[in-house]
C-alpha positions in Angstrom: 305.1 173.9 3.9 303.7 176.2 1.3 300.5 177.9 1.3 299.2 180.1 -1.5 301.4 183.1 -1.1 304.2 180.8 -1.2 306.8 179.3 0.7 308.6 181.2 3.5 312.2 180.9 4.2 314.5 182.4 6.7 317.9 183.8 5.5 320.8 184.7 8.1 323.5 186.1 6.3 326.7 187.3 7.8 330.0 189.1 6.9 333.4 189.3 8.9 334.3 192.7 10.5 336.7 193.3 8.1 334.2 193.2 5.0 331.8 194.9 6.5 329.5 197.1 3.9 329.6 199.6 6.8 333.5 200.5 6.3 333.3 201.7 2.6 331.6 203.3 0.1 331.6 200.6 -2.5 330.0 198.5 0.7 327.7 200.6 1.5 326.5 201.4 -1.6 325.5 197.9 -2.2 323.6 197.6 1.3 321.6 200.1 0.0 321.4 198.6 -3.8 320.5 195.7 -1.8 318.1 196.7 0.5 316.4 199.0 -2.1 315.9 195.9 -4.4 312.9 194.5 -2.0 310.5 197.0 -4.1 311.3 195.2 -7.8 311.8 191.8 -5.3 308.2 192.5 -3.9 307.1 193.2 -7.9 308.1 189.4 -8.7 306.5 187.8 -6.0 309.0 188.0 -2.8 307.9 190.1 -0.2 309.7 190.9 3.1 307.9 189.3 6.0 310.9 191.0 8.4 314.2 192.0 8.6 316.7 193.0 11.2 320.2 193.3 11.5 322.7 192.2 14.5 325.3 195.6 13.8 327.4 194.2 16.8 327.8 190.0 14.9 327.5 191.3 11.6 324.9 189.8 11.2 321.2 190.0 8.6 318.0 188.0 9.8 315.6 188.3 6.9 312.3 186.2 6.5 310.8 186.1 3.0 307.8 184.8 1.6 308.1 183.7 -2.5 306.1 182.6 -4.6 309.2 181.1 -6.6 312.5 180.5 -5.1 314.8 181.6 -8.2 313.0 184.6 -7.9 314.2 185.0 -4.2 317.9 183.6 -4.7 318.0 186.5 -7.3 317.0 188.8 -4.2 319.4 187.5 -2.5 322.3 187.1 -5.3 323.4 190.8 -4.7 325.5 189.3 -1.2 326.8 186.6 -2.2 330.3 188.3 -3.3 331.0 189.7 -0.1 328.7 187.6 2.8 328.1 184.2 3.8 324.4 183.1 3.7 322.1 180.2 4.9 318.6 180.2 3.8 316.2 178.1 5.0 312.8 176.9 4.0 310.5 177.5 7.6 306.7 177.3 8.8 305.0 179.0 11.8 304.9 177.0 14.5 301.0 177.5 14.4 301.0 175.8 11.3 303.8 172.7 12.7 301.9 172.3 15.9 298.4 172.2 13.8 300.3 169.3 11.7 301.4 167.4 14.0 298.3 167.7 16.4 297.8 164.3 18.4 294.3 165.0 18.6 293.5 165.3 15.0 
């Protein structure tokens, strides 16, 4: 479902212990490339709803909101060498349970 501010979608993306940006420089440095990309990402119309990281499953939970979803696979495009990620179009559940209200 999309509202006016755009859709919202849920990425999980993930990385094995052994390629984890955490054990080099080169790694880290893109976490940080990454990371520090949400200002021009915000610019173009995706803005960060939350983000948090599982350090123990290697693991990213980030939920965006974009206006335009090339715009937020380019967000995104940064991991794709070195992680594994899903991303998936959501909706509160306010707005699902107000959908599918019997009583409507």
């Amino acid at each position: 479902m999309a509202s006016d501010d755009g859709m919202i979608f849920m990425a999980h993306w993930t990385h094995t212990p052994e390629n984890c940006p955490g054990r080099s420089k080169e790694g880290a440095t893109m976490l940080n490339d990454f990371w520090a990309g949400r200002k021009q990402a915000e610019k173009n119309g995706v803005k960060i709803l939350s983000a948090y990281v599982a350090a123990t499953e290697h693991t990213y939970y980030i939920t965006v909101q974009a206006k335009d979803y090339q715009t937020m696979l380019e967000f995104f495009e940064i991991l794709a060498p070195t992680q594994t990620g899903n991303i998936h179009p959501v909706t509160t559940m306010d707005k699902w349970t107000d959908h599918i209200n019997p009583n409507k």
